[in-house]
Structures are given as structure tokens and as C-alpha cells.
C-alpha positions as CSV (number, residue, x, y, z in Angstrom):
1,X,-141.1,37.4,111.9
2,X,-144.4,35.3,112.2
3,X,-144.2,32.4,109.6
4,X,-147.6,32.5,108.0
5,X,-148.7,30.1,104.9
6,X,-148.3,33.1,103.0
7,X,-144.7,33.5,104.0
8,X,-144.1,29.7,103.4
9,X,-145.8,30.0,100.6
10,X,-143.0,32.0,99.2
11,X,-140.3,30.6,101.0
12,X,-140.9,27.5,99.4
13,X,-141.5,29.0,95.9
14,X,-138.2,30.8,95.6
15,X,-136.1,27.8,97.1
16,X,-137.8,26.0,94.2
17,X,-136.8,28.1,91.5
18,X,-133.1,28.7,93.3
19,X,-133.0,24.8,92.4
20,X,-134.8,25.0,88.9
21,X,-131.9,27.6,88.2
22,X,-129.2,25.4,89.0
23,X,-130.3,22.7,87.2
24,X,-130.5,25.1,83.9
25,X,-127.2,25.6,84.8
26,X,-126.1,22.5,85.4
27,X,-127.6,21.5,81.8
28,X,-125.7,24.1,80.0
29,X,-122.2,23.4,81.4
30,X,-123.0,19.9,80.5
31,X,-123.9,21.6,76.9
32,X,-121.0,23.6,76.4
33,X,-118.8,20.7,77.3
34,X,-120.4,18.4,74.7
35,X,-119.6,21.2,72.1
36,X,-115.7,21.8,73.3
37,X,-115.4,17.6,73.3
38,X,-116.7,18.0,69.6
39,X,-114.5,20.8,68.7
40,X,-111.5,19.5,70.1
41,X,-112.1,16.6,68.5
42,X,-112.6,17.7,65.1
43,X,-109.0,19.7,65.9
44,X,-107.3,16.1,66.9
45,X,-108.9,14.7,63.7
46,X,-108.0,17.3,62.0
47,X,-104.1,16.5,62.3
48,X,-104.2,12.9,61.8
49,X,-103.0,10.9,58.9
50,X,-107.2,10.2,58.3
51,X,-108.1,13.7,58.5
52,X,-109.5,13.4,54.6
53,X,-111.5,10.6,55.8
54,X,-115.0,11.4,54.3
55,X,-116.8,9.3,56.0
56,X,-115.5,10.3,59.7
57,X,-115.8,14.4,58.5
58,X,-119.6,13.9,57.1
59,X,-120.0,12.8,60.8
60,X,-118.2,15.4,62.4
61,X,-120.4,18.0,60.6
62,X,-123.7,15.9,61.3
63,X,-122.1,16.2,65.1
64,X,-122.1,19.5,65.2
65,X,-125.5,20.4,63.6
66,X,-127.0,18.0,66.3
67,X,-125.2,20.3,69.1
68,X,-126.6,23.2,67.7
69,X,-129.7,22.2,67.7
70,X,-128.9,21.0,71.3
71,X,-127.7,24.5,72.2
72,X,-131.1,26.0,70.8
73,X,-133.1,23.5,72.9
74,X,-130.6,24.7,76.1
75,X,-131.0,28.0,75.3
76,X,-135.0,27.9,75.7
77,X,-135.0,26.6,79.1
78,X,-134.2,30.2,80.4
């Protein structure tokens, strides 16, 4: 196979968006982990002696808005 610019051309374009890909990726595991830290903390909250804490809950629900709206901004790199 002769290795013309076209070919390089392409060779070089799909190794970039091989890497583009992973970091997508790479970004929504980090995503999905900030949401299960969140969620398993609202769970340990949840069963301590605070867990009517207003104050800590009114922050655990602002917590999880802000990962939605993280998970919508993700969710558009595709």
C-alpha cells in the first residue's frame, strides 16, 4: 500500500478521533462516578443520627441538580 497524503491524511484523522472518543469516555466514567459518590452519600447520610439535618439535605439536593446538569453537559459531547 503506497502511503500518499491522502492516505495520511486519514490515517491521522481517525487516530484523532479514536482519542477524542476516549477522552468522551473517559469524562463520563468520571461523570457517572461523581453521581454514585453523591448517591451513596446521600444513602450514608441518610442513616445517621443528622439525617434531618436541613441544612446538610438542602445541599444534598442542590448536589444533585448540579450533577444533572453536569450529566446534560456530558451527554452533549457525543
Amino acid at each position: 500500500m503506497k502511503l500518499t497524503k491522502q492516505t495520511l491524511k486519514k490515517m491521522i484523522k481517525e487516530e484523532l478521533l479514536n482519542e477524542i472518543q476516549a477522552e468522551i469516555e473517559d469524562v463520563q466514567d468520571k461523570e457517572a462516578h461523581i453521581f454514585d459518590v453523591i448517591i451513596e452519600f446521600k444513602k450514608t447520610f441518610g442513616k445517621s443520627e443528622w439525617k434531618t439535618n436541613r441544612k446538610i439535605n438542602s445541599l444534598i439536593r442542590q448536589l444533585g441538580k448540579v450533577e444533572q446538569q453536569l450529566a446534560d453537559a456530558v451527554g452533549e459531547l457525543e
